[in-house]
C-alpha positions as CSV (number, residue, x, y, z in Angstrom):
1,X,22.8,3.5,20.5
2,X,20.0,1.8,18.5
3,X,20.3,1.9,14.8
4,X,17.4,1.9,12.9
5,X,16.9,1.1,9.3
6,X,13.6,1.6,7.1
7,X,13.0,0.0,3.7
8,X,10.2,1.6,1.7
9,X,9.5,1.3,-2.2
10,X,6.4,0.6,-3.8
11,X,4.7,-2.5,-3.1
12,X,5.6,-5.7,-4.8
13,X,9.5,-4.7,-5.0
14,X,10.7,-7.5,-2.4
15,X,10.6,-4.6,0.2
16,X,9.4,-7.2,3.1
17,X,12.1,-9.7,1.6
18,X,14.7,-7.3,2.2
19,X,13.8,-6.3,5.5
20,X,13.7,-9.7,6.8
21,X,17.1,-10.8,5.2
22,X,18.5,-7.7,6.9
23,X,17.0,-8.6,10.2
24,X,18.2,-11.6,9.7
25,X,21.9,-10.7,8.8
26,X,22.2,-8.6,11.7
27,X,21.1,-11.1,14.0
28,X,23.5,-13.7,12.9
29,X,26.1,-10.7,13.2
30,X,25.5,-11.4,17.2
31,X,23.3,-7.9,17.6
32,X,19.3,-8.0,19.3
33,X,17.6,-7.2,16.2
34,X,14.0,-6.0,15.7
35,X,11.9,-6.2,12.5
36,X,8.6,-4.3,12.5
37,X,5.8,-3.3,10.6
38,X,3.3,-0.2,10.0
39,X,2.0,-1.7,6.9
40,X,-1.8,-1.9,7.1
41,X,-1.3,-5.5,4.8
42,X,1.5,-6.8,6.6
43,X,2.9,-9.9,5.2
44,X,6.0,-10.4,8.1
45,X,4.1,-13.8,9.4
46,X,4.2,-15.0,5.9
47,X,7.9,-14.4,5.3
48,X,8.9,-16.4,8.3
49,X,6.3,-19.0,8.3
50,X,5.3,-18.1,11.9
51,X,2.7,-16.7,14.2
52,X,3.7,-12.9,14.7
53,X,0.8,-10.8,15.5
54,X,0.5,-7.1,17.5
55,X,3.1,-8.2,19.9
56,X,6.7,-8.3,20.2
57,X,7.1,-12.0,19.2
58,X,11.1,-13.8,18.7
59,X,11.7,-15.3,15.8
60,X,12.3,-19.4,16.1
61,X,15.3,-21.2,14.6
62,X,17.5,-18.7,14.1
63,X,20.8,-19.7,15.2
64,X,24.4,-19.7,14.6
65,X,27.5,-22.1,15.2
66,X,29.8,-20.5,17.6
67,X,33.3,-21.5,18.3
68,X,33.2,-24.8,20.0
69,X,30.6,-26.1,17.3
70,X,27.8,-26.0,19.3
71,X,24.2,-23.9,18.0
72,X,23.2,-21.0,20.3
73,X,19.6,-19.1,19.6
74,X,20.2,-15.5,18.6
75,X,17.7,-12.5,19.3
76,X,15.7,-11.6,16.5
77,X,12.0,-9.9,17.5
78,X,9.2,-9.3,15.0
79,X,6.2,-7.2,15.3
80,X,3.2,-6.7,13.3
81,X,1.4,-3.5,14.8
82,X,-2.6,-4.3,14.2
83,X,-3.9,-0.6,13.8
84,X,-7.4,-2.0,15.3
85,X,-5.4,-2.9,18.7
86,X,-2.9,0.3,18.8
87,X,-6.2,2.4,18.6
88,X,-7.7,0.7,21.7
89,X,-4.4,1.1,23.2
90,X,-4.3,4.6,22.8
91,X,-7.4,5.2,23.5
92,X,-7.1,3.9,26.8
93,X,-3.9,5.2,27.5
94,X,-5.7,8.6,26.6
95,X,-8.9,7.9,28.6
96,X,-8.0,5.4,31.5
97,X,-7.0,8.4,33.6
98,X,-10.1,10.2,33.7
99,X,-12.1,7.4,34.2
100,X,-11.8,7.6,38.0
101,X,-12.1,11.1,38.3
102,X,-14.8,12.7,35.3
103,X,-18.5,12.2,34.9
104,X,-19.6,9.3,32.6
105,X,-20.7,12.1,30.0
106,X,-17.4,13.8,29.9
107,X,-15.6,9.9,29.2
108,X,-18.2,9.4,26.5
109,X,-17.4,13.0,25.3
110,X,-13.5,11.8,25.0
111,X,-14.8,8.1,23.5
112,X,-16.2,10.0,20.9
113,X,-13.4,12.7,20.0
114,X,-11.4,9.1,19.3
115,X,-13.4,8.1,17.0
116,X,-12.4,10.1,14.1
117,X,-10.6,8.3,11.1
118,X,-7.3,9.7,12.0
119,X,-6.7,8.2,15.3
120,X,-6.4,4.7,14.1
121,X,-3.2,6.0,12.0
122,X,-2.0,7.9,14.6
123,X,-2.3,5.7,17.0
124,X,-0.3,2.8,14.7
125,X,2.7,5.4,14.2
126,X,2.3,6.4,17.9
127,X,2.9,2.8,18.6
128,X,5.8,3.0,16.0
129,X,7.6,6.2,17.9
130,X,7.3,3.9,20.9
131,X,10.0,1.8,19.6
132,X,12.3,4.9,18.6
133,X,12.3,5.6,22.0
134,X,14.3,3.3,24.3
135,X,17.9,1.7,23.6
136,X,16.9,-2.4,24.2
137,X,17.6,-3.3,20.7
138,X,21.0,-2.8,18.5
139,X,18.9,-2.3,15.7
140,X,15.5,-2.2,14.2
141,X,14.7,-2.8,11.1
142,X,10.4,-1.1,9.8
143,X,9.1,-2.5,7.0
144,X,7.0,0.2,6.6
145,X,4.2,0.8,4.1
146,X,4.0,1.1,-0.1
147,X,5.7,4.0,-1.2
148,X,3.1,7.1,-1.1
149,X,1.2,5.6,2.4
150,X,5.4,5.7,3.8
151,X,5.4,9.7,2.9
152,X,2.1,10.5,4.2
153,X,3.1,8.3,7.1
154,X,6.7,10.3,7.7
155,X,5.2,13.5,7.9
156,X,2.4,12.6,10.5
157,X,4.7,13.3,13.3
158,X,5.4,16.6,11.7
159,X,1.8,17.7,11.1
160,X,0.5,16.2,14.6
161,X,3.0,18.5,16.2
162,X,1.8,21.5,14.6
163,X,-1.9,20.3,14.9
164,X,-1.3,19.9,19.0
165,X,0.6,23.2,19.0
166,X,-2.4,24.8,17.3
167,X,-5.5,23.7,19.1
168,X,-3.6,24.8,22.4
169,X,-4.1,27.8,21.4
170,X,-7.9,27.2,20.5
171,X,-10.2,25.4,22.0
172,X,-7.9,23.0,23.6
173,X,-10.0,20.1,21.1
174,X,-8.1,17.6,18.8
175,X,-9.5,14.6,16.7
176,X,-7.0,12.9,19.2
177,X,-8.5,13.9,22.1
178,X,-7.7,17.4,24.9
179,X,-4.8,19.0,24.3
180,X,-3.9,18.9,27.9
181,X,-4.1,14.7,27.8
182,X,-1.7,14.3,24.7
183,X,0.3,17.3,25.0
184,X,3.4,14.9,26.2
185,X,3.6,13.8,22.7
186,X,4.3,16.8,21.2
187,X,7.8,16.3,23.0
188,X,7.8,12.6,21.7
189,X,7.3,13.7,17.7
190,X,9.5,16.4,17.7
191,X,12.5,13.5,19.2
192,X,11.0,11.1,16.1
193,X,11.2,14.0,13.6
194,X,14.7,14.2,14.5
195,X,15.9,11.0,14.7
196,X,14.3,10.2,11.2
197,X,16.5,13.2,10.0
198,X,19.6,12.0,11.5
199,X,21.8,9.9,9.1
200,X,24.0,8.6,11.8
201,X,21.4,6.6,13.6
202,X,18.8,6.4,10.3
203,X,18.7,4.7,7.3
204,X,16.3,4.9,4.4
205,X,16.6,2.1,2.1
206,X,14.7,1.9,-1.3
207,X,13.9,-1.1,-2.8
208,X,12.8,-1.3,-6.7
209,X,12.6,-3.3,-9.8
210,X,14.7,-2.5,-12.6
211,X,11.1,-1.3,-14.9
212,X,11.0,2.8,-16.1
213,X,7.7,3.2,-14.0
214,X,9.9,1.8,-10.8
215,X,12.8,4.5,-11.1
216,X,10.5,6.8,-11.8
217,X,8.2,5.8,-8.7
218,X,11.8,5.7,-6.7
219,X,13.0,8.7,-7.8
220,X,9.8,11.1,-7.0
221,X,9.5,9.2,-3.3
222,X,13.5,9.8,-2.9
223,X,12.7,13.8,-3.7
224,X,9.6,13.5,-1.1
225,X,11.8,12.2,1.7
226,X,14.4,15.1,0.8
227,X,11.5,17.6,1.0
228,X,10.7,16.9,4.7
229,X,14.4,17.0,5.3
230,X,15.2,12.8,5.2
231,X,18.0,11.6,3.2
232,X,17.8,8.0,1.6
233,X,21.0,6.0,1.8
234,X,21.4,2.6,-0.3
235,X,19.2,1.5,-3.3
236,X,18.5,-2.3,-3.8
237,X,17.7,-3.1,-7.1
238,X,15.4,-6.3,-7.1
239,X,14.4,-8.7,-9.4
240,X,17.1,-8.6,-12.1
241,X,16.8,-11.4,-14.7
242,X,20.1,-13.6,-14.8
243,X,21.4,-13.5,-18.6
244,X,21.7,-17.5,-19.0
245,X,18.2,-18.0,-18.7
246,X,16.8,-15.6,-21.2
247,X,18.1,-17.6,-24.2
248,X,14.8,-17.1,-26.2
249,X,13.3,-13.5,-27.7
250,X,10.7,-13.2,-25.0
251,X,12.9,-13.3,-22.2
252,X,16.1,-11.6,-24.2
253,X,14.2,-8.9,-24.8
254,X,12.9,-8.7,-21.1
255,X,16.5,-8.7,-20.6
256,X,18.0,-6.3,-22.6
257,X,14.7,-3.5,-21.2
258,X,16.6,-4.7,-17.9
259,X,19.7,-3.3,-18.6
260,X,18.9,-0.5,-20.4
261,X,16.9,0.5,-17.1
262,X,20.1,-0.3,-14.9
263,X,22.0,1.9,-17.7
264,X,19.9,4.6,-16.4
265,X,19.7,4.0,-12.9
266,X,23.6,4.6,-12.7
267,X,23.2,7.9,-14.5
268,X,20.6,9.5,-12.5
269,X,20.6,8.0,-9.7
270,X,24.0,9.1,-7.3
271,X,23.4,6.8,-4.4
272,X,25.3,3.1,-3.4
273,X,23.2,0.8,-5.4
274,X,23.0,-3.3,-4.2
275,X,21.9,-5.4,-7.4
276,X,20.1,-8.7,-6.6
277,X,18.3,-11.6,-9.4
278,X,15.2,-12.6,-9.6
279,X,15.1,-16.5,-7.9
280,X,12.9,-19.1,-9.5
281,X,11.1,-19.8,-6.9
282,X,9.5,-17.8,-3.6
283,X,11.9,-16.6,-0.4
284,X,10.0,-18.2,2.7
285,X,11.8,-19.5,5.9
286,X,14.7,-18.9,7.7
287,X,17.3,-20.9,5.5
288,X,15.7,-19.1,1.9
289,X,15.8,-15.5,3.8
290,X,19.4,-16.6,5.2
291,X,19.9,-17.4,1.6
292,X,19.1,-13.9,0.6
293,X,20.9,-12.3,3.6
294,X,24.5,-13.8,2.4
295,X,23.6,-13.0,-1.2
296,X,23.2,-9.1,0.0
297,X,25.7,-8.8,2.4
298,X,28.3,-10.7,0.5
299,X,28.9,-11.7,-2.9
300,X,25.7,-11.2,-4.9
301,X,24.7,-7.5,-4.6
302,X,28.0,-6.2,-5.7
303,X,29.0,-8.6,-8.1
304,X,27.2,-10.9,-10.6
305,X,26.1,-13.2,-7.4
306,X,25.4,-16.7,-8.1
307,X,22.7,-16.1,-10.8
308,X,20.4,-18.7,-11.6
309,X,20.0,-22.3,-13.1
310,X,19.9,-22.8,-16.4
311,X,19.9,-26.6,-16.3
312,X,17.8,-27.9,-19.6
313,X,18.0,-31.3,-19.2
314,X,14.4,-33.1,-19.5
315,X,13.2,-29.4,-19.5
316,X,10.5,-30.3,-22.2
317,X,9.6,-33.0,-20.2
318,X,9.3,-31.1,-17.0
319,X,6.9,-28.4,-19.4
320,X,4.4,-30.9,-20.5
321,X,4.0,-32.4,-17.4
322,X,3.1,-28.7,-15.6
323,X,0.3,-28.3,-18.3
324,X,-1.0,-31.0,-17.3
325,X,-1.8,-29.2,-14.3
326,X,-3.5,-25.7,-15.4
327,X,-6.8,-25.2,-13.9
328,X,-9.6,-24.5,-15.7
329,X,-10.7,-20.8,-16.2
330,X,-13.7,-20.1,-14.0
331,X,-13.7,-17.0,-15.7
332,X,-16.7,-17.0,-18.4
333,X,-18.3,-13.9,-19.4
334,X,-17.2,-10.4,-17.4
335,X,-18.6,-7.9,-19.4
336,X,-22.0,-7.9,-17.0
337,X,-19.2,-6.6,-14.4
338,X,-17.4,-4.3,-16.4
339,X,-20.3,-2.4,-18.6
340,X,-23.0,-0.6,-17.4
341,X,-26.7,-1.4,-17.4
342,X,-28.7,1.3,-15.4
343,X,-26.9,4.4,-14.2
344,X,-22.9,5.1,-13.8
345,X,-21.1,1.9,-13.1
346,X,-18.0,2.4,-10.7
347,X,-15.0,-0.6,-11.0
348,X,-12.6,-0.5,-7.9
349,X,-9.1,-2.0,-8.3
350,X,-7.4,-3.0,-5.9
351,X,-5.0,-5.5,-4.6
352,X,-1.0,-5.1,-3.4
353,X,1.2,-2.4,-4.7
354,X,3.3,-3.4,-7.7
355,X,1.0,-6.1,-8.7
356,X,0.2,-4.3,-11.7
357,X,-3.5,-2.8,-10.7
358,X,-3.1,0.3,-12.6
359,X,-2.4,-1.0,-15.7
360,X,-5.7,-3.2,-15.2
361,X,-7.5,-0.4,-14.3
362,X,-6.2,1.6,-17.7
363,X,-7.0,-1.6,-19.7
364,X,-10.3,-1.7,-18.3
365,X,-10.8,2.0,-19.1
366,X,-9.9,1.9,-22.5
367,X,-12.4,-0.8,-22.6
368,X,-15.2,0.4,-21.9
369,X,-15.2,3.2,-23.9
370,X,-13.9,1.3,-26.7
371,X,-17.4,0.2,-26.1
372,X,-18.8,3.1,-26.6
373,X,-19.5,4.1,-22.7
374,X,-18.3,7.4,-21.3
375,X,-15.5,6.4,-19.0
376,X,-14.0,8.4,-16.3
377,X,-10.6,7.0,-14.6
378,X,-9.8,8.4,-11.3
379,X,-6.3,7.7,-9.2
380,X,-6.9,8.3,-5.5
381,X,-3.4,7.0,-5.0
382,X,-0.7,9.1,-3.3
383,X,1.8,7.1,-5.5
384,X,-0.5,7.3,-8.7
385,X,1.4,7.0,-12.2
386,X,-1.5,6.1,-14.8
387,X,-0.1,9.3,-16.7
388,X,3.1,7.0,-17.0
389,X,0.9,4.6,-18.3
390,X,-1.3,6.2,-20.5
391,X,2.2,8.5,-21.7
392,X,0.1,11.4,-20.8
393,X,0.0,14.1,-18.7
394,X,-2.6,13.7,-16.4
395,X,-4.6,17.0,-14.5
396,X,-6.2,17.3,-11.4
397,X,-10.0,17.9,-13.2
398,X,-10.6,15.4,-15.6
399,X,-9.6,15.8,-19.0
400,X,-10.5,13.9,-22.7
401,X,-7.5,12.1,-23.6
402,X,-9.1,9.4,-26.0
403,X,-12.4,9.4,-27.7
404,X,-14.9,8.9,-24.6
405,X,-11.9,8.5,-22.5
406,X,-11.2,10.9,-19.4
407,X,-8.7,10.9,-17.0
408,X,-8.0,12.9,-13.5
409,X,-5.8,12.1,-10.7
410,X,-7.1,13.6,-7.2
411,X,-4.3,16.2,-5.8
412,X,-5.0,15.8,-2.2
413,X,-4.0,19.6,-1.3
414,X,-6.2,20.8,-3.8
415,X,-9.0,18.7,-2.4
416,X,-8.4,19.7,0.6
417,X,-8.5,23.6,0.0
418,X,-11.5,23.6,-1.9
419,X,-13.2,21.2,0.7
420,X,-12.8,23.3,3.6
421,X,-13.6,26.3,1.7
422,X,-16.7,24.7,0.5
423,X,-17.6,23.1,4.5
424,X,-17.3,26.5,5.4
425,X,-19.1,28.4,3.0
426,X,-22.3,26.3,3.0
427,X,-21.9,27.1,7.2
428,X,-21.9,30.5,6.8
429,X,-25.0,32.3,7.5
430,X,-26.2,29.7,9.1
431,X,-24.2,29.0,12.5
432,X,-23.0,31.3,15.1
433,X,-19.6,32.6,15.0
434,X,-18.3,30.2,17.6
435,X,-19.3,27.4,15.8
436,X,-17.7,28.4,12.6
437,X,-14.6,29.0,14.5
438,X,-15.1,25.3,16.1
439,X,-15.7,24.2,12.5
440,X,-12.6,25.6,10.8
441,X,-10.4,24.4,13.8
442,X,-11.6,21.3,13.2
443,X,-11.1,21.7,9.4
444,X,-7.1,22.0,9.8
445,X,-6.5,18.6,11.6
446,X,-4.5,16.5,9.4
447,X,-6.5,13.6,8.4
448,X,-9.3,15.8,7.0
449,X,-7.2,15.9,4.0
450,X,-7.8,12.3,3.4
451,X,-11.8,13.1,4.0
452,X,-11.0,16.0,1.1
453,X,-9.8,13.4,-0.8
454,X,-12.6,10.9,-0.6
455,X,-15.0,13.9,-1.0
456,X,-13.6,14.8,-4.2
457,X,-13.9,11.0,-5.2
458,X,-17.2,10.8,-4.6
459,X,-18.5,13.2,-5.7
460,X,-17.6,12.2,-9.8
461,X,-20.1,9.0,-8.4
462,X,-22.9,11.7,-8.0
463,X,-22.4,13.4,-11.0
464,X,-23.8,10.8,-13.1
465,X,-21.7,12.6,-15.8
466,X,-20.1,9.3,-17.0
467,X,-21.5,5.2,-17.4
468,X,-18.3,4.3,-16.2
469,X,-15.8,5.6,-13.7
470,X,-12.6,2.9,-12.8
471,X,-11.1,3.7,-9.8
472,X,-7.1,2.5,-9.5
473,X,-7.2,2.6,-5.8
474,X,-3.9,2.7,-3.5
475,X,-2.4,-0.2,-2.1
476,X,-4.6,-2.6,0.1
477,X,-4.5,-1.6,3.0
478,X,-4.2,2.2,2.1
479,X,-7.3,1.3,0.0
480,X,-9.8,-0.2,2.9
481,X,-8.3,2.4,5.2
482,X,-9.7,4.7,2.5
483,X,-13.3,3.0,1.8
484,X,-13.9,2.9,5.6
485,X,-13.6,6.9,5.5
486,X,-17.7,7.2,4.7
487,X,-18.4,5.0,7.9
488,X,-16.0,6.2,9.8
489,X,-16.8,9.9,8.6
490,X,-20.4,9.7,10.1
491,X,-18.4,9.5,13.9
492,X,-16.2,12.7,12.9
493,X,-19.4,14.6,12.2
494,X,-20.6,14.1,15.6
495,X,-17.4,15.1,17.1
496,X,-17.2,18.2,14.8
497,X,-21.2,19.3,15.6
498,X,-22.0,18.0,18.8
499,X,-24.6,21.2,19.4
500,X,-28.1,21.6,18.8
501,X,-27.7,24.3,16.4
502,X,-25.4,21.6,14.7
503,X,-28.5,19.0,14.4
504,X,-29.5,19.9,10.6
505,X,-25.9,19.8,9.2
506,X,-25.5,16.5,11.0
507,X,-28.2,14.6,8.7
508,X,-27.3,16.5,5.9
509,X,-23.9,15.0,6.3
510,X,-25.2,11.7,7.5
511,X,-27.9,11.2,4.6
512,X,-25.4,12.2,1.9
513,X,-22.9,9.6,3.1
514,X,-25.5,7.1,3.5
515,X,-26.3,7.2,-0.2
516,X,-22.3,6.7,-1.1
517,X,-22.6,3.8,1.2
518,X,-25.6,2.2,-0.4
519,X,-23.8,2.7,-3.9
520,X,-20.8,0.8,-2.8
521,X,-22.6,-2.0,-1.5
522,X,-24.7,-2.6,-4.6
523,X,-23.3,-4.8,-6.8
524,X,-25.0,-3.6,-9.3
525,X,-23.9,-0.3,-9.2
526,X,-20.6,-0.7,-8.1
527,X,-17.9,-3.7,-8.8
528,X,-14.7,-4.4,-6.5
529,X,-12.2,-6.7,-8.6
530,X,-8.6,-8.1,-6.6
531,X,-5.8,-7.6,-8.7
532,X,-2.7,-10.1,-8.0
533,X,0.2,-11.7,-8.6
534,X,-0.2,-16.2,-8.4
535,X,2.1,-16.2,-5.6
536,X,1.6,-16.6,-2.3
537,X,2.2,-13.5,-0.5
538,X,0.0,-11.4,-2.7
539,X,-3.0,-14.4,-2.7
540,X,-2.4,-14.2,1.6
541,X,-3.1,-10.3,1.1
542,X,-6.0,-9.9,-1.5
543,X,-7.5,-12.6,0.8
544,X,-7.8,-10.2,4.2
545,X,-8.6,-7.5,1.8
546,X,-12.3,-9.3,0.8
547,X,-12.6,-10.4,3.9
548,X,-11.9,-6.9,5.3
549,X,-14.2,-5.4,2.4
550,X,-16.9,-8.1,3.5
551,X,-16.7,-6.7,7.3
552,X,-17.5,-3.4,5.6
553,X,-20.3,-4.6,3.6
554,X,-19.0,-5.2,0.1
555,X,-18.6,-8.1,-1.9
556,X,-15.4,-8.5,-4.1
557,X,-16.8,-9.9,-7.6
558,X,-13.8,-10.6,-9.5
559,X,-9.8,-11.5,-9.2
560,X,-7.5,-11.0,-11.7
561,X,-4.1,-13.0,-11.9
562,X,-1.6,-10.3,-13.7
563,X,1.5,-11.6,-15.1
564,X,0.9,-15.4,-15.7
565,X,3.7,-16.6,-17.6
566,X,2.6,-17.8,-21.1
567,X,3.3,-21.9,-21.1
568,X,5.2,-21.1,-24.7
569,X,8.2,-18.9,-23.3
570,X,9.0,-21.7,-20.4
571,X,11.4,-23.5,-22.3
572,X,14.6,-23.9,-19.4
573,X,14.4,-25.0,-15.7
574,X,14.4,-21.3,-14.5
575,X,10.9,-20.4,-15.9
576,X,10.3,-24.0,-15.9
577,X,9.7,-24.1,-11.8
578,X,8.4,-20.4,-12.2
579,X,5.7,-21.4,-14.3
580,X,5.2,-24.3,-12.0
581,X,4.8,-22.5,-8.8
582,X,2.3,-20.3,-10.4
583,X,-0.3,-23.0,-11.1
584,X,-0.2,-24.0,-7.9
585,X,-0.9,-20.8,-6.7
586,X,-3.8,-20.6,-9.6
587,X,-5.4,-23.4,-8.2
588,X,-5.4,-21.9,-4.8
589,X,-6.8,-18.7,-5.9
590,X,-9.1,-20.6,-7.7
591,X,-10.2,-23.1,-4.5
592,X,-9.8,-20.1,-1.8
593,X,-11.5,-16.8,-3.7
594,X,-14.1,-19.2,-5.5
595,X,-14.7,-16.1,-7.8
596,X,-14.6,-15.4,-11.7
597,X,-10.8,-15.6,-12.3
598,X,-9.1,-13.4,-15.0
599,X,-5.9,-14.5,-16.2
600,X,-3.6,-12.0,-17.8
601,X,-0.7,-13.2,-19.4
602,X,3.4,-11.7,-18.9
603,X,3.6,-9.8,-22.0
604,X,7.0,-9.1,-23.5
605,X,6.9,-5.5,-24.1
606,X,5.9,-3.0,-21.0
607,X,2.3,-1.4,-21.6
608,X,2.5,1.8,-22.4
609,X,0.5,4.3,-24.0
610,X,-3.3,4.3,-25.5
611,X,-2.3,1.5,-28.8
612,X,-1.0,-0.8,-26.3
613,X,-3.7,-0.4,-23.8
614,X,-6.0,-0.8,-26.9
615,X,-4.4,-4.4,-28.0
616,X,-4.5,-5.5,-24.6
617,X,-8.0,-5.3,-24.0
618,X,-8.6,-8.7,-26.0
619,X,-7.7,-10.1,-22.3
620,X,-10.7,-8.9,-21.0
């Protein structure tokens, strides 16, 4: 039987890295191995410096010596599901057989029902189940999505289920198309709900950093999974700085916040734990992820693995010869971005999970109203923790927490209650019965809770009740999924209030959207800035992302490079070839983004709480 294995954790952890080097160790243990991906900002392809794509694609070079000396190829797949071409596919798969046989109205009818922003999710995790469903591989290992997009993503097949159930009973309508054409997946999510709760053919491996905002992020995903009935097995604990490079006060005390996190972690969390160094330099290729496999497998997880080099020979030589190489800031004045100059200003973060985007975006708040602007900082992140950064509590209405500072994070069930209710109540009186009962059917599908979400988030733009309103967006490719919502919500209306006595709310819907739209396309008015790390996976990422938001109509205006290591603290080989490897990738961000680059610097103490946030504003 096929063994499947999921690795989840918030971005940035070395979640892909792990999957691979599993893939990778299981392969070389002589099984048919599978690595895929439901991540909207896939990075497979970029791990093993290949072509993968939205097709089951081997994996080159990966061999082993077997008994007579000789190399043999061993079977290790890779996929990187495209949620653009799993929608067509199941659209088609939906559609194609009523083309032959229905009017060219009814097909158009179905095209339309399709449309809806859910479908492209379903349709990626439909694609997902697919694989959970035959016995051709050993074992396949999903490098699924950041942390809170994994959740939301676990219970789809759960909700769907109840959702199909439902609208049998109704009107026999879905956002995903007739009941009658899609009620074989019922059968199909309620065998993918089980397996996922199955520990003898499941595991759910979380990866982290040893940081307080990491275990904390760990521990509340760990107690989602167990609230949907899914148990998570080993936790890898990435990124651990070896103790014979942090020899000077920066670094030592880096260090020392290290361990007292791993302290903690054995106390609170009860699970097998894998512990695994930070490398000086990137894991890319077959040999590097090879590298990592034997390091997790073997030696280095369970012991003190082979650490690091801590050569300092020529070391100041080495240092003064990478300065030579900085690039020059592009970045001049930002304040024109960040302050306001007629009417609310909105700032979107964004950028890969982990990269450090909500502390930017708490920086940037405390910033501006520093300033003197009335600022407004909303989280629209399942996996949110700007109270952990702020070291307040944070509410679901916004709330003063600093002197022209507010704060709310959007609960999506709240949003979703008094969105319907709202939806509804405006309908009343002013629709027939059957429409209202059309309405609220339509209400209860599960990906109008995202629409509840982005309704509540827009609607603090319309207010006009602050000059400044910084949005810490989720992960990347949660994020665009997100920001497409207002164009893709214009198709859902349709679907929803396809009559004539529907007409009215249509434009209503369509005009009020329409103005969001124009708002988020305005430089002026609103300001999308890239948050990442000066390495290459995260540059590869925030790259699609402005392409992606230029395909939508925005223009990205800033990137800012968190985390740069100060040229001071880079005294041994270790941070020596760190600090080297991130000016190249400066550069790059610099020659690829050709944008107004912000460069903020590794800090040695965490940020946290509003005096922090206050002295690290001079970055700005």
């Amino acid at each position: 039987m096929t063994r499947y294995i999921f690795f989840s954790g918030k971005g940035g952890v070395g979640k892909t890295t792990m999957a691979c080097a599993t893939a990778i160790h299981h392969a070389l243990q002589g099984e048919k191995t599978l690595i895929v991906t439901t991540d909207p900002a896939s990075n497979l392809a970029d791990v093993f410096e290949q072509e993968i794509g939205h097709k089951i694609t081997p994996i080159e070079n990966v061999g082993a010596i077997n008994g007579v000396g000789t190399i043999h190829e061993l079977s290790l797949h890779a996929m990187e599901i495209d949620p653009d071409e799993a929608t067509r596919e199941y659209k088609e798969r939906i559609i194609g057989p009523f083309r032959e046989i229905m009017p060219e109205d009814v097909i158009v009818s179905l095209e339309e029902n399709l449309s809806g922003p859910c479908t492209t999710e379903m349709a990626s995790f439909d694609r997902f189940i697919d694989f959970m469903e035959g016995d051709e591989y050993d074992v396949i290992v999903f490098d699924t999505a950041p942390t809170g997009h994994t959740i939301r993503l676990l219970e789809l097949p759960v909700d769907w289920s109840k959702h199909i159930e439902e609208s049998a009973k109704g009107s026999g309508q879905t956002c995903l198309g007739p009941v009658q054409s899609i009620q074989e997946s019922k059968d199909k999510y309620d065998r993918a709900t089980s397996l996922l709760k199955d520990p003898e053919r499941t595991d759910f491996i979380f990866v982290m950093r040893p940081e307080e905002l990491s275990l904390y992020e760990t521990i509340r995903a760990s107690k989602e999974l167990e609230t949907i009935g899914i148990k998570s097995g080993e936790i890898i604990i990435n990124g651990i700085l070896p103790e014979e490079v942090c020899g000077i006060e920066f670094f030592r005390k880096k260090y020392e916040a290290q361990q007292k996190v791993l302290e903690k972690i054995e106390k609170v969390i009860n699970k097998p734990k894998l512990y695994m160094f930070l490398r000086d330099n990137e894991v890319r290729g077959l040999e590097a992820l090879k590298g990592v496999a034997g390091e997790l497998f073997q030696n280095g997880a369970r012991g003190k693995g082979q650490g690091a080099r801590a050569g300092k020979q020529k070391a100041e030589d080495r240092r003064q010869e990478t300065e030579k190489h900085i690039p020059p800031l592009l970045k001049g004045d930002i304040s024109h971005l960040l302050l306001p100059s007629n009417g609310t200003k909105a700032i979107f973060f964004t950028g890969k999970g982990g990269v450090g985007k909500t502390t930017i975006s708490c920086i940037t708040a405390v910033h501006t109203a520093q300033k003197g602007f009335k600022t407004l900082i909303v989280t629209t992140d399942p996996a949110a923790h700007i109270g952990e950064v702020f070291d307040v509590k944070i509410h679901d209405e916004p709330s003063e927490i600093a002197e022209n500072l507010f704060a709310v994070m959007i609960d999506q069930e709240k949003a979703f209650a008094e969105y319907k209710e709202r939806v509804l109540e405006e309908a009343r009186g002013k629709y027939s019965e059957d429409m209202l009962a059309a309405m609220e059917e339509e209400l209860n599908s599960p990906c109008i809770e995202e629409m509840a979400a982005f309704d509540k988030f827009i609607r603090f733009i319309e207010s006009s009740a602050y000059d400044v309103i910084v949005f810490d967006t989720a992960p990347t490719g949660h994020t665009l999924r997100l920001l497409d919502l207002p164009f893709d919500y214009a198709k859902q209306a349709e679907m929803m209030i396809s009559t004539a006595e529907a007409a009215g709310a249509k434009r209503e819907t369509e005009n009020r959207f329409g103005k969001i739209i124009e708002i988020l396309r305005n430089p002026q008015k609103s300001v999308f800035c890239l948050v990442l790390y000066p390495e290459s996976t995260p540059i590869l990422e925030s790259y699609r992302a402005m392409i992606d938001l230029k395909d939508a109509g925005i223009e990205t205006q800033l990137v800012v490079a968190n985390m740069v290591l100060p040229e001071d603290v880079c005294v041994n080989d270790f941070f020596i070839n760190r600090r080297r490897m991130q000016i190249r990738y400066l550069e790059e961000i610099q020659r690829r983004f050709n944008l107004p680059l912000l460069q903020v610097p590794m800090l040695q103490d965490e940020i946290k709480g509003l005096e922090q946030l206050k002295t690290a504003g001079v970055y700005l």
